[in-house]
N, C-alpha and C positions, 0 to 999 in steps of 0.2 A: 817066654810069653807066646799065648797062638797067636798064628796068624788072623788077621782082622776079615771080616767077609767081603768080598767085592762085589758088587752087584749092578743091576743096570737102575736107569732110572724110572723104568716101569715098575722094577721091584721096588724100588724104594718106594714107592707112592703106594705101592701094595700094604706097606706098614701104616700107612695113617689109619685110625679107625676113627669111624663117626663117633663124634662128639670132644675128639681132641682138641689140646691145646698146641697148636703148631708155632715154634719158635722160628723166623726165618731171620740173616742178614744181609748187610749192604747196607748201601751208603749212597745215594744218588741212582749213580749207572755203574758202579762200580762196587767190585767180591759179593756179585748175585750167583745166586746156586738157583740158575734159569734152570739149569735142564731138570733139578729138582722138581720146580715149581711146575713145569710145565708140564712134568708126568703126574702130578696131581689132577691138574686140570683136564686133560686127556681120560683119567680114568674115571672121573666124575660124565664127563661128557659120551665116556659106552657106556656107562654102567649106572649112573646117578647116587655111585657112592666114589667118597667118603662123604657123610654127611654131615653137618651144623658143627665145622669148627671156629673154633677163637682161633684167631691169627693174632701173633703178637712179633712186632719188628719195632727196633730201638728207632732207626733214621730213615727221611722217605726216601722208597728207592726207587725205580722204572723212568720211564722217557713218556710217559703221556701215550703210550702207543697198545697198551696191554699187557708190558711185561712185567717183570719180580712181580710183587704182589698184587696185581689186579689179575694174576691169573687163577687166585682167590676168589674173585669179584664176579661169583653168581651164585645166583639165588639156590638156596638151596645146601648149594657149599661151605658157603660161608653162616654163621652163625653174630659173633659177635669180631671186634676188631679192635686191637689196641694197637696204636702207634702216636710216633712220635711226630710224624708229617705226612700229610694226603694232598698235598698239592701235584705231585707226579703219579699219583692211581686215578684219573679222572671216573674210572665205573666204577670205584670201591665210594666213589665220593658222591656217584649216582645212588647207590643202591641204600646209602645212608641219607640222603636227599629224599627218598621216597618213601624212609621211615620200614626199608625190607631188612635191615640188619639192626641189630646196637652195636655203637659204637664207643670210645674215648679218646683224647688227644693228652698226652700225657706228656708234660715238656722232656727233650732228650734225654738230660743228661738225671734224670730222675728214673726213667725207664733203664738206661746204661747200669745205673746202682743196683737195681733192683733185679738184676741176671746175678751179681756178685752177690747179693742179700740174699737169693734164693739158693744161690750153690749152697754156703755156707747154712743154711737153714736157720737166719733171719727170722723174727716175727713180721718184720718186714722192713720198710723202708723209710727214715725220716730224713725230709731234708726242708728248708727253708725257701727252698725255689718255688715260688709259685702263687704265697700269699697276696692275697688283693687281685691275683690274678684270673683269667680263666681259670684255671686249673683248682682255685681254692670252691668248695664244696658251695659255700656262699655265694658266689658268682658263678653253678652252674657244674663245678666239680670235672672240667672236660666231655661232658656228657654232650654227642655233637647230635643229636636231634630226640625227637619226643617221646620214641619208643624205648630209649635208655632211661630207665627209672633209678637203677642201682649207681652209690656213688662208688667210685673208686679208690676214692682216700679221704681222712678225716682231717678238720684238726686238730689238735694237743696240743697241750703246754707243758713245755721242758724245761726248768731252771727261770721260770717268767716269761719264755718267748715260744710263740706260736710256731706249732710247725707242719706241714703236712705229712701224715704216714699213711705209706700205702702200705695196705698187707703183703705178704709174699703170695708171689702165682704160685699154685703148681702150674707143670709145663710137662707134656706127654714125647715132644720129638721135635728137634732140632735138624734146620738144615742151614747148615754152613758150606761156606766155598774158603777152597786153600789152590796150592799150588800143587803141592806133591803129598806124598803119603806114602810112606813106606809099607813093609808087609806087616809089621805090628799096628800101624794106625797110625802113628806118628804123621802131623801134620806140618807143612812151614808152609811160608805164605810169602818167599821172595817176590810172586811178580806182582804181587797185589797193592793195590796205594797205599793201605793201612792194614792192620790188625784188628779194630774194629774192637767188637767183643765177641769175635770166634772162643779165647778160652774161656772167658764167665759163660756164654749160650751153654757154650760144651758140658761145661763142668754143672750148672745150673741142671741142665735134663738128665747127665749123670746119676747125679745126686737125689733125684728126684725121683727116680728108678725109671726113668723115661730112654727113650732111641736116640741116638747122636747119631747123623748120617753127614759125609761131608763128601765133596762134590772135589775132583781134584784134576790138574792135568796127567798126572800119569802117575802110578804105582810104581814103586824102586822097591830094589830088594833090600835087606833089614840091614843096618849099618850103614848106610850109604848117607844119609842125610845127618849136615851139621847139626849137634843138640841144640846149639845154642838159637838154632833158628826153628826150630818149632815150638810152636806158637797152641797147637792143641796134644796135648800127649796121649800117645794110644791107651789110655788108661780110660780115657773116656770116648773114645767114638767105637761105633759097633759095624759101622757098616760106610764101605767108601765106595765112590759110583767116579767112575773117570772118564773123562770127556776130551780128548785132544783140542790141545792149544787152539790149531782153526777152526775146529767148530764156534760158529756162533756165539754158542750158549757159553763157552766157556774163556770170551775175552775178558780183556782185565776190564775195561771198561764197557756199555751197550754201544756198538758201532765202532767202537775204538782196537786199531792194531795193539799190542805189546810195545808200551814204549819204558824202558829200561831206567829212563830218568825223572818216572815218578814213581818208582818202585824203588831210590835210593841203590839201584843197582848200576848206577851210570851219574857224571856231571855233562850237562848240555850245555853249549853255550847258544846264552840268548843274547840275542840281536838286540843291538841299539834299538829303543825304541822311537817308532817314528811320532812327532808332538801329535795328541790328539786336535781333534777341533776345536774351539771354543764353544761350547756349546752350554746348556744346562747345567749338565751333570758333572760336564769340567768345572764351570763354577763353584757349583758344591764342594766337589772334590778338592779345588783350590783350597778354599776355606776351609774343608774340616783340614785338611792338612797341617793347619795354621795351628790345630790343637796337641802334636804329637810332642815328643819329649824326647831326647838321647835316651838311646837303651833302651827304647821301651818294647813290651809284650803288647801286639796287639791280637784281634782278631776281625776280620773284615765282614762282614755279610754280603750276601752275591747280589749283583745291580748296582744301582748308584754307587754304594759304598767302594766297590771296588775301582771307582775314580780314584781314591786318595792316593792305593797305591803306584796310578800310573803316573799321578802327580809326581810325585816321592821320586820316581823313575825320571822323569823330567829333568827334576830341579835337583836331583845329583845327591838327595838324601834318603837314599830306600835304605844305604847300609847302616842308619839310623835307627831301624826299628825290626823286629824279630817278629813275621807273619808267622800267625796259627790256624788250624783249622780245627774244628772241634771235633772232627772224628779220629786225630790223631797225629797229623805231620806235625813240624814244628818247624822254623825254617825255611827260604825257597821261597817258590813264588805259587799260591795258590790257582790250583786250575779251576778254570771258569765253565761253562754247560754240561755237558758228559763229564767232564774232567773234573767236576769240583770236588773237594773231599781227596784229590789227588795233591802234590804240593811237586812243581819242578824242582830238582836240586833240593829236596829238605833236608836238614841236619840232623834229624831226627823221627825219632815214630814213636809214640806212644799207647796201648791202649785206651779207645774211649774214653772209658769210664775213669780213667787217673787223668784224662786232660779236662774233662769234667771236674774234678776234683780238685784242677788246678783253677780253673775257674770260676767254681761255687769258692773255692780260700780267698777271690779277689787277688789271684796269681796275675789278671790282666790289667794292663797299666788303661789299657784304653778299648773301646772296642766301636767299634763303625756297624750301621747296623739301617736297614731300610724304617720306611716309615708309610703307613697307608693312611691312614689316621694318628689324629689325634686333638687332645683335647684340651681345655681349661686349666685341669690338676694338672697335668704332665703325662697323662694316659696313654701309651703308643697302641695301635692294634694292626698287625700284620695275619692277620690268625683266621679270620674270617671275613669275607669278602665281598657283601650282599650276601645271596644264597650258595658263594660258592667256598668250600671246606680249603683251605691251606693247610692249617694247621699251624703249630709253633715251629715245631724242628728243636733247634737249639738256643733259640733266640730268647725265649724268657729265662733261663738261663747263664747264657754269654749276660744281657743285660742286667742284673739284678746284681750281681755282684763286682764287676767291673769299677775299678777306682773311676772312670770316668766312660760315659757311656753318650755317643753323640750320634744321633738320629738322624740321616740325611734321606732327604727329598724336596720333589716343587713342589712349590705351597697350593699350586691347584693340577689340576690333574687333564695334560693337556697342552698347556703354557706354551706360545712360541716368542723367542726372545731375541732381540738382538746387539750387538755387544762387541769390544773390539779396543774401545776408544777412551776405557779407563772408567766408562759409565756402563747401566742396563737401561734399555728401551724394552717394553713390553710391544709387541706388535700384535699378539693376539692372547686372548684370557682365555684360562683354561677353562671347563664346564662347571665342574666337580670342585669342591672346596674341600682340601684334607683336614685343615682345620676345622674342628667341628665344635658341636656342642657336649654332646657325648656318643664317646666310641662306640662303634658295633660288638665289639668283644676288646676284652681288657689283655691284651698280650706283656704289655710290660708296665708294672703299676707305678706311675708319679708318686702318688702321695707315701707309700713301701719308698722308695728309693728318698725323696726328699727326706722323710724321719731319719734317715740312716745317716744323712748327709752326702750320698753321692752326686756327685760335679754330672750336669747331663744335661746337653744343649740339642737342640734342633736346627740343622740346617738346611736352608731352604736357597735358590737361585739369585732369595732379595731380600730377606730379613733373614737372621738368626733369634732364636730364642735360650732363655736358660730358666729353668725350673729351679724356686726357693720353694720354702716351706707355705710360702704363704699362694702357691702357683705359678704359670706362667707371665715372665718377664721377657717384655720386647726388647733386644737391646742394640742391637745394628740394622740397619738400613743397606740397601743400596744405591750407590749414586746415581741419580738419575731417574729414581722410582721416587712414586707420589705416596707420602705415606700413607692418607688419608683413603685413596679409592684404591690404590693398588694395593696397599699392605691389607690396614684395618678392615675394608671391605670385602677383603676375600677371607676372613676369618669370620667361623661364628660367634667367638664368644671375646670379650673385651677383656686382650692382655694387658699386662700390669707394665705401666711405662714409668719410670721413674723419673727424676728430677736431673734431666741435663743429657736423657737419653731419647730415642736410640740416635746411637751413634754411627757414623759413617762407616761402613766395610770396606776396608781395604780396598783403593781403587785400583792397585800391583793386579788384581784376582781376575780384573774385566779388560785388560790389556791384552792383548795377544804377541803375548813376547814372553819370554821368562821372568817369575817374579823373584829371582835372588832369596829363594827363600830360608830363611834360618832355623833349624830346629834350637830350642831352650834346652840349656842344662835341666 
């Protein structure tokens, strides 16, 4: 086999030509091919080409600061934009705000597929994630402002049930981040948190007669690198750009040194953890905790949610339950800001789009998941924000098939509480009502989930909720809280209370002592 070309990252940005379709990865703040991105951006800014590309990236990535993909994020350059989350490109979420690009938000693990649909030359992609939701055509089809006219998937009916298919992209040039790379191409990806979908990207732009360029720390000579650890085969990349370790551009994470134990190339030992406060979100935490089960698979989502597992850590039953992250670890303890999509100590790695896979099967015993709204039916929306773009990520998703799926957050937005003594006192009410009448955008659909029969509660600081078929059911209280002006009053729409309920919550949860707590067979 020849040798693979190496080149800098000038040149590689040399290749893009206006009107491509540019496949980039990463996963938060982590396996960015910045130095990639950056020399796009640069050569657009002397020269005012390449011009009117599509960008397309599976998971959001950058720090809010300009980097991975907002370095896309100008006029001009940019043409259209498909991803999976815009919450960390705040200028790619301007320029779609002011109606200068077209956009879509297309849930994760759908976009994940649709790299392996496209390698394989797919007509494209069907999956059932998404109906009722944004994402279904009927509600708007991910189209994130007014200048996007075109949908991006339809629906169909397969064997009686509805499903969304998206057609296959083509895709013109792939930029990937690895580790090393031998002189035939050959990729591994030891320091990296995950794998991502570096081989579907790869093999996707391959196939497609397109450029695979991948970003690496150092070139080795041929032979050198374990097989069993590359992760792209020099069969499909054309051109590798290498960037040493300290540079910047090429840490494992944005801002972050090389840390070995979330790269599953080291075990850490972590520290006793010190009790958190009593606060809110321990609260919550407390109580979703009250839902998990021996042995179970969960997945957590970042914020409140990831109370349950410091609960869990607390109360002496974290080795209860098996964390995931959906871009890959399995195992360990999910990293949180820069770090998330990373897992300390995981047991495992998977690509993407199989834990996706694991996930759409209803692989997940349970999954913890934020809440910004929500509504009447059962409607969560995380996805849109006012005027400001989030997007899904993974979350319609992780949600939609999950044996049981539990919503945490406070019921207003705001809330200051105090707590201690086995009861909740409200000291101050929050502004904002998340309970609403109807959601700003549909990120995870009630009434889809209630037909299917999945178990899926909302918790909140002082009531809980649980979603039947026939809507939202109030069923626990907190001690101490008035039902009538604290509960019912801070909701817009008049939950379904039943005969004998709600019921008192666990006064163990507003104690500031350890609650003994038991996970169920």
């Amino acid at each position: 086999m020849s040798k693979v070309k190496v080149i800098t990252a000038d040149e590689a940005a040399m290749l893009v030509k206006d009107g491509d379709t540019v496949v980039c990865a990463g996963f938060i703040a982590s396996n960015i091919p910045e130095a990639l991105e950056i020399g796009v951006e640069e050569r657009f800014a002397k020269t005012g080409c390449p011009k009117d590309l599509t960008v397309v990236y599976v998971a959001g990535t950058g720090n809010q600061d300009g980097s991975s993909i907002d370095h896309f994020a100008h006029e001009g350059l940019v043409k259209k934009v498909i991803g999976g989350h815009y919450n960390m490109i705040p200028n790619m979420g301007k320029l779609l705000n002011e109606n200068k690009i077209e956009g879509w938000n297309v849930p994760q693990g759908a976009l994940a597929s649709m790299m392996r649909d496209s390698a394989a030359h797919r007509v494209g992609t069907i999956t059932s994630v998404g109906i009722g939701t944004f994402a279904d055509p009927r509600n708007g089809g991910g189209r994130l402002n007014e200048k996007t006219k075109d949908d991006i998937c339809k629906v169909i009916e397969l064997e009686g049930e509805e499903q969304l298919f998206y057609p296959r992209l083509a895709m013109d040039i792939a930029f990937i981040r690895g580790t090393y790379a031998d002189e035939q191409g050959n990729v591994t990806m030891e320091k990296e948190v995950a794998p991502l979908d570096g081989t579907a990207q790869a093999m996707a732009v391959h196939n497609n007669g397109g450029i695979v360029v991948v970003q690496v720390e150092k070139v080795v000579q041929a032979g050198q690198l374990d097989p069993k650890l590359v992760k792209v085969p020099g069969i499909y990349v054309d051109y590798v750009v290498e960037i040493p370790a300290d540079d910047p551009r090429q840490l494992q994470s944005l801002h972050c040194e090389y840390n070995p134990a979330y790269a599953g190339n080291k075990r850490e030992p972590v520290d006793a953890l010190q009790p958190k406060v009593l606060d809110a979100k321990k609260i919550i935490g407390r109580r979703a905790a009250m839902e998990l089960k021996k042995n179970c698979a969960v997945n957590l989502g970042i914020g409140v949610p990831e109370w349950v597992s410091a609960v869990a850590a607390e109360e002496g039953v974290a080795d209860e339950m098996t964390l995931t992250v959906e871009c890959g670890p399995i195992g360990g303890i999910p990293g949180g800001g820069l770090r998330f999509g990373g897992s300390l100590n995981a047991q495992a790695y998977v690509d993407e789009a199989y834990q996706f896979d694991f996930y759409d099967g209803g692989g997940l015993d349970i999954c913890y998941l934020g809440l910004a709204e929500a509504d009447a039916v059962g409607n969560v929306n995380v996805s849109r924000l006012g005027t400001r773009i989030t997007g899904s990520g993974g979350f319609t998703d992780i949600a939609s098939n999950s044996k049981k799926a539990i919503f945490c957050g406070t019921m207003t937005n705001g809330v200051k509480i105090q707590t201690g003594d086995g009861k909740l006192t409200i000291t101050q009410e929050g502004k904002l009502h998340k309970f609403v009448s109807k959601v700003n955008e549909i990120t995870f659909s009630g009434p889809v989930a209630a037909k299917k029969g999945r178990i899926v509660k909302y918790v909140t600081e002082r009531a809980v909720f649980e979603l039947k078929e026939d809507g939202m059911h109030l069923i626990e209280i907190a001690p101490g809280v008035d039902l009538q002006t604290q509960v019912l009053d801070q909701i817009d729409f008049k939950p379904i209370i039943d005969e004998g309920y709600p019921k008192l919550m666990d006064e163990r949860i507003f104690k500031d002592e350890p609650m003994g707590l038991e996970i169920a067979d």
